[in-house]
MMTF fields as JSON, N, C-alpha, C and O atoms, coordinates in Angstrom:
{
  "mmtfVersion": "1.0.0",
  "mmtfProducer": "UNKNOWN",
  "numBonds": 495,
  "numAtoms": 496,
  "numGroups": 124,
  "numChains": 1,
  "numModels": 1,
  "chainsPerModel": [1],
  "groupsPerChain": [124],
  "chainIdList": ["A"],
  "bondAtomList": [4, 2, 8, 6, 12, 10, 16, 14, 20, 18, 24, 22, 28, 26, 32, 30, 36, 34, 40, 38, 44, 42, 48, 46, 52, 50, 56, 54, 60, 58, 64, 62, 68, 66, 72, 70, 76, 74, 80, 78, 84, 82, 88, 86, 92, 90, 96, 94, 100, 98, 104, 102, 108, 106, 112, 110, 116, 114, 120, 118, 124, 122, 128, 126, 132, 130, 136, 134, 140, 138, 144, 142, 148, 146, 152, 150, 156, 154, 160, 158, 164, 162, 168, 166, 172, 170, 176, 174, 180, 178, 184, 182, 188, 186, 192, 190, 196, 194, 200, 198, 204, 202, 208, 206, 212, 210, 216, 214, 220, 218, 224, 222, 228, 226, 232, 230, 236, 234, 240, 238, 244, 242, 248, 246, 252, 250, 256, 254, 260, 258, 264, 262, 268, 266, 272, 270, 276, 274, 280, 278, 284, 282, 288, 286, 292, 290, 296, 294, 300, 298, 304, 302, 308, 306, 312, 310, 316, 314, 320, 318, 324, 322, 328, 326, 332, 330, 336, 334, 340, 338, 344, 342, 348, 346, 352, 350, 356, 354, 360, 358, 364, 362, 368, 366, 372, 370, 376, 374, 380, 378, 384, 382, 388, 386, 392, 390, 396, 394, 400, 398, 404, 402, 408, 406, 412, 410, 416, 414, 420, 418, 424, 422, 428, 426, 432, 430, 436, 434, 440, 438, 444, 442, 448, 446, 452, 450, 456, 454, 460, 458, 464, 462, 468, 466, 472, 470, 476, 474, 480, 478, 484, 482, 488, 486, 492, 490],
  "bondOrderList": [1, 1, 1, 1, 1, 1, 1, 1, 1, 1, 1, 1, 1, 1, 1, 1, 1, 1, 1, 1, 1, 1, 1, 1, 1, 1, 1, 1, 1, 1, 1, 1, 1, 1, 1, 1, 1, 1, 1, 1, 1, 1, 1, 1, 1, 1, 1, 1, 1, 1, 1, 1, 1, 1, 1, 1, 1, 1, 1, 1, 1, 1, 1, 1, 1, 1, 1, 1, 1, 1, 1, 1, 1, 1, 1, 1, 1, 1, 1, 1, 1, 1, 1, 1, 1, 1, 1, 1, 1, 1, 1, 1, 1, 1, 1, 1, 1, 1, 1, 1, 1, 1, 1, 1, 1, 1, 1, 1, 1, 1, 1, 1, 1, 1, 1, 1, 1, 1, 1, 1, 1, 1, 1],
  "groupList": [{"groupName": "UNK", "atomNameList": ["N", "CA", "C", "O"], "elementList": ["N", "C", "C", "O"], "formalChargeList": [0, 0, 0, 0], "bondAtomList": [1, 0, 2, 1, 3, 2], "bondOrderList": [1, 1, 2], "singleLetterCode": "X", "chemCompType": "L-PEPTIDE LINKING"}],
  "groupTypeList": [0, 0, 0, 0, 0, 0, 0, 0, 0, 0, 0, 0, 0, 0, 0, 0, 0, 0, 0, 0, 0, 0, 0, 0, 0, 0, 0, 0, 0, 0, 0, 0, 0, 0, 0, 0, 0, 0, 0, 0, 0, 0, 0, 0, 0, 0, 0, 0, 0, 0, 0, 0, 0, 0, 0, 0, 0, 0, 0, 0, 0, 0, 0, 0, 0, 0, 0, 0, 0, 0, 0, 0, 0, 0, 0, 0, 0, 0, 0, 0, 0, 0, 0, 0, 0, 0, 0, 0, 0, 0, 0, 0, 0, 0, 0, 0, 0, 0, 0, 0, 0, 0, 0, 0, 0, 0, 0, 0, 0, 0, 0, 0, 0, 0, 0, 0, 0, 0, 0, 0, 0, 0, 0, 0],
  "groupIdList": [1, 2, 3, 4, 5, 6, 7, 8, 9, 10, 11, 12, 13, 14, 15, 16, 17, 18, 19, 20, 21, 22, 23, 24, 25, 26, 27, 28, 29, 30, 31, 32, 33, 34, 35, 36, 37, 38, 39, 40, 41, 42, 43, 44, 45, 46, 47, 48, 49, 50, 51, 52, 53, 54, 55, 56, 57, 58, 59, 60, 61, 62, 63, 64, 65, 66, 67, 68, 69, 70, 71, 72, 73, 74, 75, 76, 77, 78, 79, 80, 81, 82, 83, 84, 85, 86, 87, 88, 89, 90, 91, 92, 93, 94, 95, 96, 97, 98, 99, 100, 101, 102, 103, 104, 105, 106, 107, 108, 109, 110, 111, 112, 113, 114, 115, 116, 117, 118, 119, 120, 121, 122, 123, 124],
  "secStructList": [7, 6, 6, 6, 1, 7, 7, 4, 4, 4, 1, 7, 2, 2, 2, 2, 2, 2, 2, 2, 2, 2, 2, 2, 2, 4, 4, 4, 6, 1, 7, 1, 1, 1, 6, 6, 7, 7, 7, 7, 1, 1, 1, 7, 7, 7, 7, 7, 7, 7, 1, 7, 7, 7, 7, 7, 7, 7, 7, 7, 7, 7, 7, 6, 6, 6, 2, 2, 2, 2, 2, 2, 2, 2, 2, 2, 2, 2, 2, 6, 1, 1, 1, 7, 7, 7, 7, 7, 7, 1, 7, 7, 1, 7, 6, 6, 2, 2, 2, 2, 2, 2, 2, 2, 2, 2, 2, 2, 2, 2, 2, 2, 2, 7, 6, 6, 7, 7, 7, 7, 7, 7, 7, 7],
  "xCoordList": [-28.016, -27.552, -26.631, -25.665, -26.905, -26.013, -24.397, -23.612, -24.017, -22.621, -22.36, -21.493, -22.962, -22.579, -21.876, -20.892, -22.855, -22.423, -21.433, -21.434, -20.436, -19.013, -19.44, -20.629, -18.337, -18.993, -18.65, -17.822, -18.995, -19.577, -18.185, -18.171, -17.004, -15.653, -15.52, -15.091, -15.611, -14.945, -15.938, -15.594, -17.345, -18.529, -19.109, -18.782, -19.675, -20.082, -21.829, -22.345, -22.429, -23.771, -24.505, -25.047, -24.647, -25.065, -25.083, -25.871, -24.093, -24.05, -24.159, -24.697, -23.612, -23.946, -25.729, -26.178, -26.597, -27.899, -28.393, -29.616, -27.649, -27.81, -27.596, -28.372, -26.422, -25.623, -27.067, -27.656, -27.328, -28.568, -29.587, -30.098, -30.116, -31.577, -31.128, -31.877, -30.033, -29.844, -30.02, -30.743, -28.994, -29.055, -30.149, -30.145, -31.361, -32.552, -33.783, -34.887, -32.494, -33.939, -33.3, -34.0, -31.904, -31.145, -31.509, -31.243, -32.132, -31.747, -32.329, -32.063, -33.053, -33.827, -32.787, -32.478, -31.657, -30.465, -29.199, -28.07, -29.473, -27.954, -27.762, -28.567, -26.549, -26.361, -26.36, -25.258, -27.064, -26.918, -25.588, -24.758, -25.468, -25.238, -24.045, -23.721, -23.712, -22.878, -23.916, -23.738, -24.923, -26.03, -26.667, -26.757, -27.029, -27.237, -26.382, -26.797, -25.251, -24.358, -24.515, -24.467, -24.728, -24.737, -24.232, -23.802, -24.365, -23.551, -24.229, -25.179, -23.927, -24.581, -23.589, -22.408, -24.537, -24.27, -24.481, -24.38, -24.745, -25.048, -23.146, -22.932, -22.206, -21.168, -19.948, -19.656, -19.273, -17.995, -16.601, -16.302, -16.15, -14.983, -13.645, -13.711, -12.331, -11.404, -9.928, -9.771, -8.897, -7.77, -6.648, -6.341, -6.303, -5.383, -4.112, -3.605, -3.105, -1.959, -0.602, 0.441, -0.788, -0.115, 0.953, 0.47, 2.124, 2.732, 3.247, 4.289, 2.806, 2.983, 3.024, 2.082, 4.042, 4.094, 3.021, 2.563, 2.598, 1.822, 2.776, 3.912, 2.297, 3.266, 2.852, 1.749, 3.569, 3.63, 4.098, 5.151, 2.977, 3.527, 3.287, 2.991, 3.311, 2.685, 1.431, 1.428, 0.535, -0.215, -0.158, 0.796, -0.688, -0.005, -0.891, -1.444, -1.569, -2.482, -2.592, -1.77, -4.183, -4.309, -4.225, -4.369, -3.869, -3.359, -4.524, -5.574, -4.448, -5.626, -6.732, -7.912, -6.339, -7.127, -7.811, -8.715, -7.347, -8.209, -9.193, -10.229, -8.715, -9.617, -11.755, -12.536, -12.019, -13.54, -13.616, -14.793, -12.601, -13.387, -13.539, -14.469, -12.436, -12.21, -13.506, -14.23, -13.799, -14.911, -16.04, -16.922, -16.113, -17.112, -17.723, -18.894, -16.417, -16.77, -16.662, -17.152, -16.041, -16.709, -17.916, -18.344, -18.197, -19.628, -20.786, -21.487, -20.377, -21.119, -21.28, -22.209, -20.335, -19.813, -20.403, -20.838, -20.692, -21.383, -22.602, -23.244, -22.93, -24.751, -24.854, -26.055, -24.25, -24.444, -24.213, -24.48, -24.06, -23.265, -21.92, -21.18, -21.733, -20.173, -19.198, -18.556, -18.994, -17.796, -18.966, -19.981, -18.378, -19.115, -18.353, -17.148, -18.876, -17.238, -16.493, -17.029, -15.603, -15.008, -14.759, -14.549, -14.808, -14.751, -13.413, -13.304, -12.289, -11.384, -10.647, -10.803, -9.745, -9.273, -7.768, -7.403, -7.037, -6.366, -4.74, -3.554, -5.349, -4.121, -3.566, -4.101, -2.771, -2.42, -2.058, -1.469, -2.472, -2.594, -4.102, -4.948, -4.109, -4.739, -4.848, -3.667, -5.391, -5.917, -4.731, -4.226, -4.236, -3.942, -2.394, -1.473, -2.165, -0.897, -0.099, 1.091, -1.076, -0.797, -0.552, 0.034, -1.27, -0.899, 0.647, 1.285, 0.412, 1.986, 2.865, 3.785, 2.804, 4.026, 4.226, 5.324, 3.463, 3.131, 3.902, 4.508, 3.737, 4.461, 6.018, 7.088, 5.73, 7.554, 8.613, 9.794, 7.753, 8.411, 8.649, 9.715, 7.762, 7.84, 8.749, 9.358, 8.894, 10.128, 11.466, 12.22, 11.567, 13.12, 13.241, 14.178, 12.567, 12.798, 13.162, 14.06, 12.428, 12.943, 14.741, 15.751, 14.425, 16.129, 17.242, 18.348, 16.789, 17.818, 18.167, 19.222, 16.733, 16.824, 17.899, 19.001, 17.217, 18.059, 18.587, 17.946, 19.995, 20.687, 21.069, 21.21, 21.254, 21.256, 20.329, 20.455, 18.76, 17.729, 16.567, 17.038, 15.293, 14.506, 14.673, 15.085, 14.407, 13.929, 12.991, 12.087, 13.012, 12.017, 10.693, 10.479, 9.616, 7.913, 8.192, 9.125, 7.213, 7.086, 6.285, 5.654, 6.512, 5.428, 4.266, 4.54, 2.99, 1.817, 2.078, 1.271],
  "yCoordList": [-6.613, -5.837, -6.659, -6.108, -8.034, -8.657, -8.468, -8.31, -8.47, -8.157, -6.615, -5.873, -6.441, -4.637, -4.956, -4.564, -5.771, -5.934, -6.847, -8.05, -6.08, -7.14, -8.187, -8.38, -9.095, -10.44, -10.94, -10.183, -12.158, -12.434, -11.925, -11.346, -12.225, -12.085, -10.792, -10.508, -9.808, -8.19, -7.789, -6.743, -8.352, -6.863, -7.923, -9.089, -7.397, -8.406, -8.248, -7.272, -9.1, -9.375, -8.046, -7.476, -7.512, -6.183, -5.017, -4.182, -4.662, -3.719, -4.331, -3.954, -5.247, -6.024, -5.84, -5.061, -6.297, -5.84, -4.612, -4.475, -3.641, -2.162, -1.633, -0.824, -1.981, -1.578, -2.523, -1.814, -3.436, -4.217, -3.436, -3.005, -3.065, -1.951, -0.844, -0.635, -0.115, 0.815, 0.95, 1.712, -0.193, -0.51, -0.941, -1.175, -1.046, -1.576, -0.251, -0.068, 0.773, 2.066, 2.58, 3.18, 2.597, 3.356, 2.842, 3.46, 1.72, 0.521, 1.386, 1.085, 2.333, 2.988, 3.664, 3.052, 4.513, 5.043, 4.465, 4.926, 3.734, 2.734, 1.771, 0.881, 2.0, 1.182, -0.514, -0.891, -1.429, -2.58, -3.379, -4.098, -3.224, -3.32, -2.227, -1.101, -2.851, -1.625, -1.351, -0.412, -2.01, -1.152, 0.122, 1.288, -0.256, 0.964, 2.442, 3.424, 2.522, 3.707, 3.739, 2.921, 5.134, 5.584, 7.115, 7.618, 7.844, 8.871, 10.409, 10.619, 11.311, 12.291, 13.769, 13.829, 14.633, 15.982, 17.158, 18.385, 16.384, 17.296, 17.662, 18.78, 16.608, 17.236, 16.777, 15.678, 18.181, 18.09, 17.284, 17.312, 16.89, 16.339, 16.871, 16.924, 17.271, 17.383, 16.858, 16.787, 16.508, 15.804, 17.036, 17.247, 17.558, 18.418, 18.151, 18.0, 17.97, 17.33, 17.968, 17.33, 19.406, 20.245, 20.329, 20.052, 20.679, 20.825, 19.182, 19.119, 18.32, 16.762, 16.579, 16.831, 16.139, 15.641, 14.667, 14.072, 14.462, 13.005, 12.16, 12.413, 10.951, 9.625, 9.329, 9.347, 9.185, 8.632, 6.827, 6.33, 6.162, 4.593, 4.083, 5.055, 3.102, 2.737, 1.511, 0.798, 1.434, 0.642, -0.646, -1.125, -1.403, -3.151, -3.831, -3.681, -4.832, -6.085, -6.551, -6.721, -6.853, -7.643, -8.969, -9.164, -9.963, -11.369, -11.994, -11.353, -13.275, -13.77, -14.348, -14.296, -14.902, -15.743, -14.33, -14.49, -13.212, -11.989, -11.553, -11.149, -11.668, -10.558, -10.727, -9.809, -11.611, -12.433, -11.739, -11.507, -11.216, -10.97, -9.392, -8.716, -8.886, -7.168, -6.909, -5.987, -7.901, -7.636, -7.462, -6.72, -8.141, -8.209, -7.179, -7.124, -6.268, -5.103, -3.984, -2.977, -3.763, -3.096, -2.861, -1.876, -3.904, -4.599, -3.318, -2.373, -4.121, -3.955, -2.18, -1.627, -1.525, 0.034, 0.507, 1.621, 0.158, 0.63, 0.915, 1.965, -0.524, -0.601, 0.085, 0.345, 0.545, 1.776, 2.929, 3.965, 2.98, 4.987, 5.44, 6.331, 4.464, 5.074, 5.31, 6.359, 4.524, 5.254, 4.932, 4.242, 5.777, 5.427, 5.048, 5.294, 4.398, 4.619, 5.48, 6.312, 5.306, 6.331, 6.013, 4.881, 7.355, 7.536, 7.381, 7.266, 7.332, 7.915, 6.429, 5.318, 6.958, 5.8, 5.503, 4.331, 6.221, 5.475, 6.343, 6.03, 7.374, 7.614, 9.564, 10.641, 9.401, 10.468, 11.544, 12.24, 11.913, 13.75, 13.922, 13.04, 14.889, 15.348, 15.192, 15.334, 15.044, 14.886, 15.804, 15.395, 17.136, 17.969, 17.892, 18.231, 17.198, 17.147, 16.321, 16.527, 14.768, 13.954, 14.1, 13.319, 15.526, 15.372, 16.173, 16.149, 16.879, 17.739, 16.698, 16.802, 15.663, 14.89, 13.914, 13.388, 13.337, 13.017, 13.71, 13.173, 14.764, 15.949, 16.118, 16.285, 16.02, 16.246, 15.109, 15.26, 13.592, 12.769, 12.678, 12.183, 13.113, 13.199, 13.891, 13.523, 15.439, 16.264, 15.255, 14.797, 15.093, 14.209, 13.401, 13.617, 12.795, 11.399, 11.946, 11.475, 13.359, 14.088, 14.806, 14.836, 15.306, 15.776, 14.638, 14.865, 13.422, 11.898, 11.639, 11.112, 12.244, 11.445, 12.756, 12.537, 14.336, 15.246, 16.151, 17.041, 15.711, 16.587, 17.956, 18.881, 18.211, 19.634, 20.534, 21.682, 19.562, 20.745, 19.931, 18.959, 19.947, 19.767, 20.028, 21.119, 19.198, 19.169, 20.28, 20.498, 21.208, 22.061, 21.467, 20.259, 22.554, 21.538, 21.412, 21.918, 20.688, 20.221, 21.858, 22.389, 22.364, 23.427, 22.753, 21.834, 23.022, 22.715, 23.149, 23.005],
  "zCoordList": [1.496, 2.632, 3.535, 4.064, 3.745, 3.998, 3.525, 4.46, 2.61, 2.543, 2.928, 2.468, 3.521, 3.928, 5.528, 6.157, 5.715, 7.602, 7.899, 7.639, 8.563, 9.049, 9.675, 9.929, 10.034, 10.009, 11.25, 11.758, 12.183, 13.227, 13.925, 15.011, 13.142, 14.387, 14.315, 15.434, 13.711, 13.283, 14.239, 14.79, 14.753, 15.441, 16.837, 17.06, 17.307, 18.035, 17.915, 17.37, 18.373, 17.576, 18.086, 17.139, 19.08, 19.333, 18.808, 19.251, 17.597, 16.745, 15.506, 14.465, 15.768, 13.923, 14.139, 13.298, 14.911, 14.39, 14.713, 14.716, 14.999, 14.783, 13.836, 13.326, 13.341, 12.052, 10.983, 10.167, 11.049, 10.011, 10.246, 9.213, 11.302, 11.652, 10.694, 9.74, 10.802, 10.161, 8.828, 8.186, 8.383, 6.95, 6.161, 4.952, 7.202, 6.278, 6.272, 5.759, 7.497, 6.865, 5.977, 5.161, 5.737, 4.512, 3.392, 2.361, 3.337, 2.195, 0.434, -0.729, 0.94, -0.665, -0.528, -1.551, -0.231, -0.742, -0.622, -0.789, -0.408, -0.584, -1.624, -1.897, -2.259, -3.431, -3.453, -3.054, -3.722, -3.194, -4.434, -3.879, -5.916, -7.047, -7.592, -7.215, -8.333, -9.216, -10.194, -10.97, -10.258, -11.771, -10.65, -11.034, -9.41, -8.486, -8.629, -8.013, -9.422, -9.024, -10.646, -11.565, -10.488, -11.61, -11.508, -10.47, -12.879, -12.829, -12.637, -13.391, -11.888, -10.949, -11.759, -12.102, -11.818, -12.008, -10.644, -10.647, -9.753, -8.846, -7.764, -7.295, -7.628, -7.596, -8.509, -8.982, -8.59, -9.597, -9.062, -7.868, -9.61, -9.302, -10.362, -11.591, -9.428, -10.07, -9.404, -8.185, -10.361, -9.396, -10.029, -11.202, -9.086, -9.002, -9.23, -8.118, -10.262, -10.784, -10.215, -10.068, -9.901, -9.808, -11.47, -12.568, -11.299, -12.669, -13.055, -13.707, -12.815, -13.207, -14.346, -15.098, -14.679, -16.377, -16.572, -15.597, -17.717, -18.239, -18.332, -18.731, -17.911, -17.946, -19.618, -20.164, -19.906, -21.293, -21.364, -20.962, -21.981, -21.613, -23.133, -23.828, -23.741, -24.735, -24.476, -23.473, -25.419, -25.419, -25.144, -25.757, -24.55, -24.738, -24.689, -23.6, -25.536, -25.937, -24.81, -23.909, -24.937, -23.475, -24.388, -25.595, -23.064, -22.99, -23.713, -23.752, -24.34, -25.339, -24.429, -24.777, -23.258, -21.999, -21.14, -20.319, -21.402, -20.897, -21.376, -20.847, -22.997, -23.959, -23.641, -23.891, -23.277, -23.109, -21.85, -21.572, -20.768, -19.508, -19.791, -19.353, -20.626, -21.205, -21.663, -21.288, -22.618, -23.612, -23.02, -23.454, -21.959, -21.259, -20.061, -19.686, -19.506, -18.654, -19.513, -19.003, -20.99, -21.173, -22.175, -22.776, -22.11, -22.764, -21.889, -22.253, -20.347, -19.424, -19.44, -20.027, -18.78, -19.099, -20.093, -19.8, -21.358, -22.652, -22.243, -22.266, -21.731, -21.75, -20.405, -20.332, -19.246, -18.435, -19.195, -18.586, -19.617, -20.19, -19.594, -20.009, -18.308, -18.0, -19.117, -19.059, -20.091, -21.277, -22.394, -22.295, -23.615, -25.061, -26.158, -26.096, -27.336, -27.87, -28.814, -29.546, -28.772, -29.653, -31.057, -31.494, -31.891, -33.039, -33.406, -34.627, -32.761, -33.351, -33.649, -33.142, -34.743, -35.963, -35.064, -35.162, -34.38, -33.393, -34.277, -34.174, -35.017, -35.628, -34.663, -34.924, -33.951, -33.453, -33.602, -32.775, -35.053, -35.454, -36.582, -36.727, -37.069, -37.256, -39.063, -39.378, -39.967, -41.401, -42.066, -43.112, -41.438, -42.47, -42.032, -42.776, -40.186, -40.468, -41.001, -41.24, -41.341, -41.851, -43.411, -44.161, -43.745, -44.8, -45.919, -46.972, -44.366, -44.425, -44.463, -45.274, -43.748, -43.606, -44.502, -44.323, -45.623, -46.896, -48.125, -49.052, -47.905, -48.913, -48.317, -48.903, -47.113, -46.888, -47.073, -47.382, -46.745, -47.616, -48.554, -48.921, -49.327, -50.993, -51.649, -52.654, -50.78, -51.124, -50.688, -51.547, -49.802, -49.329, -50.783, -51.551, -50.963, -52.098, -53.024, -53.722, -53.353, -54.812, -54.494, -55.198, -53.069, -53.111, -53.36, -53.851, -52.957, -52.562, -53.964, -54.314, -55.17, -56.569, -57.137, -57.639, -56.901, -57.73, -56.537, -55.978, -56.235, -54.836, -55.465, -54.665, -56.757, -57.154, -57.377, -57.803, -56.859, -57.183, -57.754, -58.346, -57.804, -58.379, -59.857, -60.251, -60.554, -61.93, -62.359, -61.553, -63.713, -64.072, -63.949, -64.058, -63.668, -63.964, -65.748, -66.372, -66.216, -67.989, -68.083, -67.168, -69.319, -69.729, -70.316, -71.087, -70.111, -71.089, -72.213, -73.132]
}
């Protein structure tokens, strides 16, 4: 509770131990910790964008002298429940459009090989 109360120059000692009286009947609802805050269903939150585009940025590697402190909050974040992790393979469409676009390369290569047309299929 100590770091809650401003300090000797910002208050003068007369409310600084009012403001401490206070803070020690609040003290069962007041967060002392960040393991104290946790996550609540009782109100909703929304951020209103209006018609705002998404910023679109690309990804960028954290620095090698970072990666141990990264690893480490969201180490921390895991073992709260604030984020979980994700499943996803990091590839940005979907199985079937990937696989459209597989086949449409494949067609290009055949037009590049025969520009007058595909070749007949073989008969069985």
């Amino acid at each position: 509770m100590e770091k809650m109360l401003p300090s000797e120059q910002e208050s003068s000692g007369k409310h600084r131990s009012a403001l401490a009286a206070i803070l020690r009947e609040l003290s069962d609802v007041l967060p002392t910790s960040d393991e104290d805050l946790v996550q609540t269903s009782v109100v909703r939150h929304a951020i209103h964008t209006g018609d705002a585009k998404p910023v679109r940025c690309s990804p960028r590697r954290i620095l090698y002298h970072q990666r141990a402190q990264v690893e480490a909050l969201v180490g921390e974040m895991l073992r709260r429940d604030v984020v979980e992790p994700s499943q996803a393979l990091g590839i940005p469409y979907r199985e079937e459009e990937r696989w459209v676009m597989s086949v449409l390369c494949r067609l290009q290569a055949v037009e590049q090989l025969h520009p007058e047309g595909c070749p007949p299929a073989p008969e069985d």
